[in-house]
N, CA, C and O atoms as a Tinker XYZ file with bonds, in Angstrom:
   324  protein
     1  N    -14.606000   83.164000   14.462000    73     2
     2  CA   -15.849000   82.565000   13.987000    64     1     3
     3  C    -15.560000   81.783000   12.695000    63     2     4     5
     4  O    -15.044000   82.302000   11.704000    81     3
     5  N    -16.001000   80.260000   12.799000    73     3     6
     6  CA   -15.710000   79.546000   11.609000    64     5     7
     7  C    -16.583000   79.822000   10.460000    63     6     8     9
     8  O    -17.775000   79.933000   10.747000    81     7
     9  N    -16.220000   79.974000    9.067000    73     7    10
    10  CA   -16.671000   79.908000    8.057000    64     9    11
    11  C    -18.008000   78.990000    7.834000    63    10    12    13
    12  O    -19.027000   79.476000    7.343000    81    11
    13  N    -17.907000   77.479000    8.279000    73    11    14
    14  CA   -18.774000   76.918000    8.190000    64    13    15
    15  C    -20.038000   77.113000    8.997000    63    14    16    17
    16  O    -21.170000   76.843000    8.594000    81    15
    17  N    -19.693000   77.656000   10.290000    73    15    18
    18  CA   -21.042000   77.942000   11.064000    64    17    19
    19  C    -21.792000   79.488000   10.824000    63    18    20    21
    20  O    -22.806000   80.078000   11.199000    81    19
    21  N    -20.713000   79.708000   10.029000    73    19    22
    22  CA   -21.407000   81.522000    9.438000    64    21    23
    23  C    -22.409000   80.805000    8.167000    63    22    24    25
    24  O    -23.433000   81.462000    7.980000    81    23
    25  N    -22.301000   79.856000    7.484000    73    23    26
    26  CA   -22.992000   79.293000    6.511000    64    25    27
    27  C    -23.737000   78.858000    6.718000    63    26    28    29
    28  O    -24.776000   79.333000    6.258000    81    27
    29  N    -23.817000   77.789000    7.446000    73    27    30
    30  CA   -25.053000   77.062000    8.215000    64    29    31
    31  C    -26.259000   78.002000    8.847000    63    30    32    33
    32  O    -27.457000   77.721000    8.827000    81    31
    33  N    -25.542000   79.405000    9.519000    73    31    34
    34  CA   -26.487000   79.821000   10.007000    64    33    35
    35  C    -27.547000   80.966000    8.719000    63    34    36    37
    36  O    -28.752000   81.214000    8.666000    81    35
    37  N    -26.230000   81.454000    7.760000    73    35    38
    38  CA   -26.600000   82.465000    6.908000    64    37    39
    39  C    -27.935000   81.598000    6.129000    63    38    40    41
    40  O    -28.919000   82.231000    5.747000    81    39
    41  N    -27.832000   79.988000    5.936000    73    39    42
    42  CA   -28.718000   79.136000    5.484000    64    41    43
    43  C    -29.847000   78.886000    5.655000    63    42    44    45
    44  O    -30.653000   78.542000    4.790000    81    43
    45  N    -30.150000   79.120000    7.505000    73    43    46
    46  CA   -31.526000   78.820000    7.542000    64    45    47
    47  C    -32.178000   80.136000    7.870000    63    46    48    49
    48  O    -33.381000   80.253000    8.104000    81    47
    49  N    -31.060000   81.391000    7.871000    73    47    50
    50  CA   -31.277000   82.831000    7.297000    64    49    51
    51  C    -32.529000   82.843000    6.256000    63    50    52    53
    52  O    -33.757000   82.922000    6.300000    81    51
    53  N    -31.341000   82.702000    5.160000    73    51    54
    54  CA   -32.295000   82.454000    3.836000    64    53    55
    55  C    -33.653000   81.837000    3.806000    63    54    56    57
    56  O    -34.700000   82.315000    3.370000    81    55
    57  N    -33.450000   80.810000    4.295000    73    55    58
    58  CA   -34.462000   79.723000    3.731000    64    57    59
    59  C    -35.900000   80.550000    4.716000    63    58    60    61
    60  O    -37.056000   80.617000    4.297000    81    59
    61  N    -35.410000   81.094000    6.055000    73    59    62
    62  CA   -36.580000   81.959000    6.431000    64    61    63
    63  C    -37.089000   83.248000    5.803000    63    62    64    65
    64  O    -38.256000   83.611000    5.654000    81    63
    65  N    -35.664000   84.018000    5.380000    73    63    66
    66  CA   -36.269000   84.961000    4.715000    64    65    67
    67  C    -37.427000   85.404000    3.611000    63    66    68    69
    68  O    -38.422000   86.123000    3.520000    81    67
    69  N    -36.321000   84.148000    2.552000    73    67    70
    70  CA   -37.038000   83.787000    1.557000    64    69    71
    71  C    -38.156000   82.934000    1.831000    63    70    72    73
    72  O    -39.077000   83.042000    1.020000    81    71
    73  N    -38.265000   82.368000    2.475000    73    71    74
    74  CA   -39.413000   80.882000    2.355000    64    73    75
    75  C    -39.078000   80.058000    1.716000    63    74    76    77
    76  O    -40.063000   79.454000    1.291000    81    75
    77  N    -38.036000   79.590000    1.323000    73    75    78
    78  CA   -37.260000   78.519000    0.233000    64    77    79
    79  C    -36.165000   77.845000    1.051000    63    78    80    81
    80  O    -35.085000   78.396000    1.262000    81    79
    81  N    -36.507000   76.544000    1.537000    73    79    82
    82  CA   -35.717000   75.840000    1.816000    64    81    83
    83  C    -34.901000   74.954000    0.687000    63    82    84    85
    84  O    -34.115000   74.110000    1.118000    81    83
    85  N    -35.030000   75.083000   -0.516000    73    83    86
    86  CA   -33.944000   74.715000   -1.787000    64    85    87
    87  C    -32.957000   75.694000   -1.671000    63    86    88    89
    88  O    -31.991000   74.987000   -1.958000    81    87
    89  N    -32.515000   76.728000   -1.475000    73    87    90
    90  CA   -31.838000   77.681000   -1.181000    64    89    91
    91  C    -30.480000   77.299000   -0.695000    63    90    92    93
    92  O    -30.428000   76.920000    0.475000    81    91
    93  N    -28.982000   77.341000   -1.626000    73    91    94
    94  CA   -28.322000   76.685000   -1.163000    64    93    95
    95  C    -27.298000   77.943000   -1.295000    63    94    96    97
    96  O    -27.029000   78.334000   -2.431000    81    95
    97  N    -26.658000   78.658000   -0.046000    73    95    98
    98  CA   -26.193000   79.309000    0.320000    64    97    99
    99  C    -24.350000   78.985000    0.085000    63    98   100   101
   100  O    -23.683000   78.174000    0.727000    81    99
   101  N    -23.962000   79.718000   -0.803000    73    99   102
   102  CA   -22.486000   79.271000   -1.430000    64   101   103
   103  C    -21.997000   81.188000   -1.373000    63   102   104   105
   104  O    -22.720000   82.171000   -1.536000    81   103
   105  N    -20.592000   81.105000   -1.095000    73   103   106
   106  CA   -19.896000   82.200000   -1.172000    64   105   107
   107  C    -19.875000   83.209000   -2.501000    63   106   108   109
   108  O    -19.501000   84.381000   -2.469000    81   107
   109  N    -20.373000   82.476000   -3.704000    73   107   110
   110  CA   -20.991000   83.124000   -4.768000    64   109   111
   111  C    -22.193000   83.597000   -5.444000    63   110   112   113
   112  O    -22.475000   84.084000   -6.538000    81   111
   113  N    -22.965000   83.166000   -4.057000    73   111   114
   114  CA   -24.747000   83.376000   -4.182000    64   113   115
   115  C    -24.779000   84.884000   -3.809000    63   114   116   117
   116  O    -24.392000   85.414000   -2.768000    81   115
   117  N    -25.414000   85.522000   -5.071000    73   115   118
   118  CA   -25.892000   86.619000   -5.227000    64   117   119
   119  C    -27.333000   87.240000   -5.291000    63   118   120   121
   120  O    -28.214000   86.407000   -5.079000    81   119
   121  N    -27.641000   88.147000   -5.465000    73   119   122
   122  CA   -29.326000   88.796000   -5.477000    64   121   123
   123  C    -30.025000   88.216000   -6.655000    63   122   124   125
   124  O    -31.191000   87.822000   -6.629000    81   123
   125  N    -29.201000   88.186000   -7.739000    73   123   126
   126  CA   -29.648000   88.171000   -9.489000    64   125   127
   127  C    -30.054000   86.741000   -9.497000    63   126   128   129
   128  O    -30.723000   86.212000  -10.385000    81   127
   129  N    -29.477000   86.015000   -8.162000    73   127   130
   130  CA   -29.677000   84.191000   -8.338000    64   129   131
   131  C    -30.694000   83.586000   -7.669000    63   130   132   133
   132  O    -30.969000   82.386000   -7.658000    81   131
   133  N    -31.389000   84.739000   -6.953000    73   131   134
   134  CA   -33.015000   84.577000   -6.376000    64   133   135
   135  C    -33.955000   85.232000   -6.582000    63   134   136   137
   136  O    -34.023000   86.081000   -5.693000    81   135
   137  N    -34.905000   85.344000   -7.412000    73   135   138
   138  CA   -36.310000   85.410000   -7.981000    64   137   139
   139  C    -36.561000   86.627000   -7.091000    63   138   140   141
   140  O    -36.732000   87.737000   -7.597000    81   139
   141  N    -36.583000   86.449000   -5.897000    73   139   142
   142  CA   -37.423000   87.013000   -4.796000    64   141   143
   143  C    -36.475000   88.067000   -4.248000    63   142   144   145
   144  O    -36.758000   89.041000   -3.551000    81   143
   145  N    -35.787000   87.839000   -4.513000    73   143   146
   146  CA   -34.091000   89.013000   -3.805000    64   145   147
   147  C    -34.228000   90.788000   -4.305000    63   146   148   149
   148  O    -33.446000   91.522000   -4.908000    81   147
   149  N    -35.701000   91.027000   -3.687000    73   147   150
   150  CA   -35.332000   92.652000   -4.478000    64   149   151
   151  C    -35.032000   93.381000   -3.393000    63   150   152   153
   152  O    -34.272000   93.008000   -2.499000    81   151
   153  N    -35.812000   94.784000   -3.451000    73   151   154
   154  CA   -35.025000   95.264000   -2.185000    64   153   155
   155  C    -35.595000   95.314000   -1.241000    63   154   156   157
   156  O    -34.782000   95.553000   -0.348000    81   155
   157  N    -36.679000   95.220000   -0.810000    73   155   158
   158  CA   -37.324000   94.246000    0.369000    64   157   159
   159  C    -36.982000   93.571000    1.186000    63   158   160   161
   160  O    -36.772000   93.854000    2.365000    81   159
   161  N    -36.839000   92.133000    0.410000    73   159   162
   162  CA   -36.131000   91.126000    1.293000    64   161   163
   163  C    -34.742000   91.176000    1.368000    63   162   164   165
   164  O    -34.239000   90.299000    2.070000    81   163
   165  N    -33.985000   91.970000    0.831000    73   163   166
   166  CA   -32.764000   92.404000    1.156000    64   165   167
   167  C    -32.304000   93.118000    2.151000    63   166   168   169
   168  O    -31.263000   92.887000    2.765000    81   167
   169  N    -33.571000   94.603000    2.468000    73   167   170
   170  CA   -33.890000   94.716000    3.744000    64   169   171
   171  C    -34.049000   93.600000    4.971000    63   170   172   173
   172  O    -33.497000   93.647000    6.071000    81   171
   173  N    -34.611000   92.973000    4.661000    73   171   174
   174  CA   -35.323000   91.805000    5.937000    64   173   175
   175  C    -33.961000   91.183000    6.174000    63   174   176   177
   176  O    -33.447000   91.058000    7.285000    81   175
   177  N    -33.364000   90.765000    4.892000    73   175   178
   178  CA   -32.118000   89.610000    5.016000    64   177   179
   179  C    -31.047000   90.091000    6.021000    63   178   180   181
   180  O    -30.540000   89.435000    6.931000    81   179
   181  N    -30.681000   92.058000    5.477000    73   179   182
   182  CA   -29.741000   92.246000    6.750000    64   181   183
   183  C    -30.150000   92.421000    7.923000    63   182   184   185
   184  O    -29.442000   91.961000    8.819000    81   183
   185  N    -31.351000   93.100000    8.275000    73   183   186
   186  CA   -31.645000   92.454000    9.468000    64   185   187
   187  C    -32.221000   91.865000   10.329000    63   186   188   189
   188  O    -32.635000   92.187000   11.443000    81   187
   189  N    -32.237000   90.357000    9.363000    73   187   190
   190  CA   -31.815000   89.359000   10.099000    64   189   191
   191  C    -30.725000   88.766000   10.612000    63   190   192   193
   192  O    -30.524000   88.180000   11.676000    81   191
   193  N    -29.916000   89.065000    9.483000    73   191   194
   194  CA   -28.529000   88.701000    9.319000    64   193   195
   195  C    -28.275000   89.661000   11.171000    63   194   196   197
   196  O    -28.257000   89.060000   12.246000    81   195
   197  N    -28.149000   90.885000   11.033000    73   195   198
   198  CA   -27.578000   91.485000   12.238000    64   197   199
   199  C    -28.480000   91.453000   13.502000    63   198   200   201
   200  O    -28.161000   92.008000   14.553000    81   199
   201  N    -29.571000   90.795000   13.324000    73   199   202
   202  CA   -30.125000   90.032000   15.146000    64   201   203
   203  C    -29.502000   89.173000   15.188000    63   202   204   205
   204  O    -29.221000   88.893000   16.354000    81   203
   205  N    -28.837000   88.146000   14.059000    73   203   206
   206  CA   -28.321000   86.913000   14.532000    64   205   207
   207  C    -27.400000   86.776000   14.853000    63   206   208   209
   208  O    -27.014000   85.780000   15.465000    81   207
   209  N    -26.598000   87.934000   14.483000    73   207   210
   210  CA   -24.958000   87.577000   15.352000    64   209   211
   211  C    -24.930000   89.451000   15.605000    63   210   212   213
   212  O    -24.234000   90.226000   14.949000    81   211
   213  N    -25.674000   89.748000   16.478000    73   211   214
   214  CA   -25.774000   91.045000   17.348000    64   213   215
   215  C    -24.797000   91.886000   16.894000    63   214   216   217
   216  O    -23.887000   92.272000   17.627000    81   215
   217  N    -24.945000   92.309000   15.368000    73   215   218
   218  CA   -24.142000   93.483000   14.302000    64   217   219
   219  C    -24.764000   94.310000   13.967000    63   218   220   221
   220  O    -25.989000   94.187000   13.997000    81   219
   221  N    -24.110000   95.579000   13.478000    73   219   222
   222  CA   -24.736000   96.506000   13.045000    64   221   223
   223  C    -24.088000   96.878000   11.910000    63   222   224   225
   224  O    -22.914000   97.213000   12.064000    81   223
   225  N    -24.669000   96.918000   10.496000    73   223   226
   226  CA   -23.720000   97.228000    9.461000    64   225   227
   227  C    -24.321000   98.377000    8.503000    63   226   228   229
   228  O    -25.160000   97.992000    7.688000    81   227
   229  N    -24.066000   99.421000    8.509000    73   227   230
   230  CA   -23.714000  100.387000    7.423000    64   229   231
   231  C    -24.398000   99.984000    6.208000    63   230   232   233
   232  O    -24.496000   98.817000    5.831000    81   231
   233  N    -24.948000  101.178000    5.511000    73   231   234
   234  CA   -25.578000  100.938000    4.357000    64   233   235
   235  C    -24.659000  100.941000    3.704000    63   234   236   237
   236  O    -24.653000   99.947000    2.979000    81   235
   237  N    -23.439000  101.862000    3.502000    73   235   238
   238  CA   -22.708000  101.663000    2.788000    64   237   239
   239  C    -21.504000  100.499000    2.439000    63   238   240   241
   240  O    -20.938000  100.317000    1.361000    81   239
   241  N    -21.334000   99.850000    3.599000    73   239   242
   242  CA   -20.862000   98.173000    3.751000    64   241   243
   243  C    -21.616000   97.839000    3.134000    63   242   244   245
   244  O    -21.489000   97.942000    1.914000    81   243
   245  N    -22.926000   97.198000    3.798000    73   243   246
   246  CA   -24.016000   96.405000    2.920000    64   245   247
   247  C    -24.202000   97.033000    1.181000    63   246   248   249
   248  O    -24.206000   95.982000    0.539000    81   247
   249  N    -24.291000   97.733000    0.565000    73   247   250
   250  CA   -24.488000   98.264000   -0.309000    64   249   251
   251  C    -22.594000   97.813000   -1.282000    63   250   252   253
   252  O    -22.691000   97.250000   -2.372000    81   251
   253  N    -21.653000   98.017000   -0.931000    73   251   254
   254  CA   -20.461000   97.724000   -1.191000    64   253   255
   255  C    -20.182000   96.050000   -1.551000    63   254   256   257
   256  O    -19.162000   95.814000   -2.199000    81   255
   257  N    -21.117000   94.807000   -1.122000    73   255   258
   258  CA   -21.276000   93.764000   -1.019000    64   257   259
   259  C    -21.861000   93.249000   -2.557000    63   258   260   261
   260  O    -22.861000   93.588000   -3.190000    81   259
   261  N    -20.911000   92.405000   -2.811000    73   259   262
   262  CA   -21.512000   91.897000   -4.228000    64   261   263
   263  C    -21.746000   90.314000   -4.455000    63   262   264   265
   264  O    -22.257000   89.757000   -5.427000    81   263
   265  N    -21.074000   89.601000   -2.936000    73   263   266
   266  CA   -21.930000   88.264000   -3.065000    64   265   267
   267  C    -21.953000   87.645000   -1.419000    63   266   268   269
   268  O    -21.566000   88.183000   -0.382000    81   267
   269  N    -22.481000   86.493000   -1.618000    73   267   270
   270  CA   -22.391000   86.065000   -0.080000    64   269   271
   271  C    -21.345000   85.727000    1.097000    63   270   272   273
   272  O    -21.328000   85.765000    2.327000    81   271
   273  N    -20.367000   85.327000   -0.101000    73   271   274
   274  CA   -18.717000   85.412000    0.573000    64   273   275
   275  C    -18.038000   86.786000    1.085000    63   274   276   277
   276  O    -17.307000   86.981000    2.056000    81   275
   277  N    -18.573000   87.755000    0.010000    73   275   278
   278  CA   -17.874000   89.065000    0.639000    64   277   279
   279  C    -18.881000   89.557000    2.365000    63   278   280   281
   280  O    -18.368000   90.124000    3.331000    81   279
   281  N    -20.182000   89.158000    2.258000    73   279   282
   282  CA   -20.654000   89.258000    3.274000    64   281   283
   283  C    -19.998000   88.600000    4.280000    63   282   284   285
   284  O    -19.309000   89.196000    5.107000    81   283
   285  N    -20.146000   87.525000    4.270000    73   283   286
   286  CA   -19.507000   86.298000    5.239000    64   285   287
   287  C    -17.722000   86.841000    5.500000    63   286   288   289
   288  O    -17.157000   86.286000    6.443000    81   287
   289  N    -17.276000   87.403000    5.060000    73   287   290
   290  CA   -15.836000   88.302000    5.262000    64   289   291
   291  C    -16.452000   89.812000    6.230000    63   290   292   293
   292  O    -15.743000   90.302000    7.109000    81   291
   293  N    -17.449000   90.225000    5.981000    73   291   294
   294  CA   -18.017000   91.342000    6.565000    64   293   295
   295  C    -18.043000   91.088000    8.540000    63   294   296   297
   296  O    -17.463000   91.570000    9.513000    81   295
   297  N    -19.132000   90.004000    8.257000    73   295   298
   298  CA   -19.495000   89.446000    9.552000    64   297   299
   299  C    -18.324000   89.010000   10.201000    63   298   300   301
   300  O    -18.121000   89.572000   11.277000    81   299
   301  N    -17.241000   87.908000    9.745000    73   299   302
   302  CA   -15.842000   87.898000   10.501000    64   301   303
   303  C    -15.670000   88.963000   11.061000    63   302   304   305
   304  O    -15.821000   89.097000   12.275000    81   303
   305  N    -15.295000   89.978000   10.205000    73   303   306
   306  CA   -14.415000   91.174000   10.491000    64   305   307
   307  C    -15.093000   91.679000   11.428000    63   306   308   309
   308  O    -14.501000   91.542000   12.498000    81   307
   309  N    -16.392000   92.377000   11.554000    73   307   310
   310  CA   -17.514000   93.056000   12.553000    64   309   311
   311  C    -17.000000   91.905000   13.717000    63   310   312   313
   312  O    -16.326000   92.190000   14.707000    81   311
   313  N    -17.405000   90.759000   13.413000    73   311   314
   314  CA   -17.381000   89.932000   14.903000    64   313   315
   315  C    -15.805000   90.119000   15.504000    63   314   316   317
   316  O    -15.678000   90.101000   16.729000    81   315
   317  N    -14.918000   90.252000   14.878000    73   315   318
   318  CA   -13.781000   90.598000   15.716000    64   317   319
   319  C    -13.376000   91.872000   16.164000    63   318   320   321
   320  O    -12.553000   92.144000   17.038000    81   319
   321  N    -13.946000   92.499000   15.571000    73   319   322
   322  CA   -13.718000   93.631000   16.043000    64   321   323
   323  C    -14.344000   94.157000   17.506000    63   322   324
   324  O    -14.083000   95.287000   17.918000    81   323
């Protein structure tokens, strides 16, 4: 799975989650860098994130995650496995 189409999709992720289509999804985008990112929509975000590419991830993965790149390394790995 290419990097770029994990972005593109993690993008209009966001922009639904959040409701913010300014939302520009970079391997260093973190919680602290969206207003709205508490633990709520952090809930919603993973799963969305895991209907969209049919994953299942661990609180303690998700919880271990400190930006959007280490996610986007998550999802690789799950998808190959």
């Amino acid at each position: 799975m290419e990097n770029k189409a994990i972005y593109e999709r993690l993008t209009e992720i966001f922009h639904d989650v959040f409701d913010d289509d300014s939302i520009v999804v970079t391997p260093e985008l973190k919680a602290a860098d969206i207003d709205e990112w508490d633990s709520l929509t952090h809930i919603r975000l993973v799963v969305s994130i895991e209907r969209s590419y049919k994953l299942k991830f661990s609180a303690a993965e998700v919880g271990r995650l400190k930006n959007v790149g280490e996610f986007v390394d998550l999802i690789q790995m799950k998808a190959a496995a």
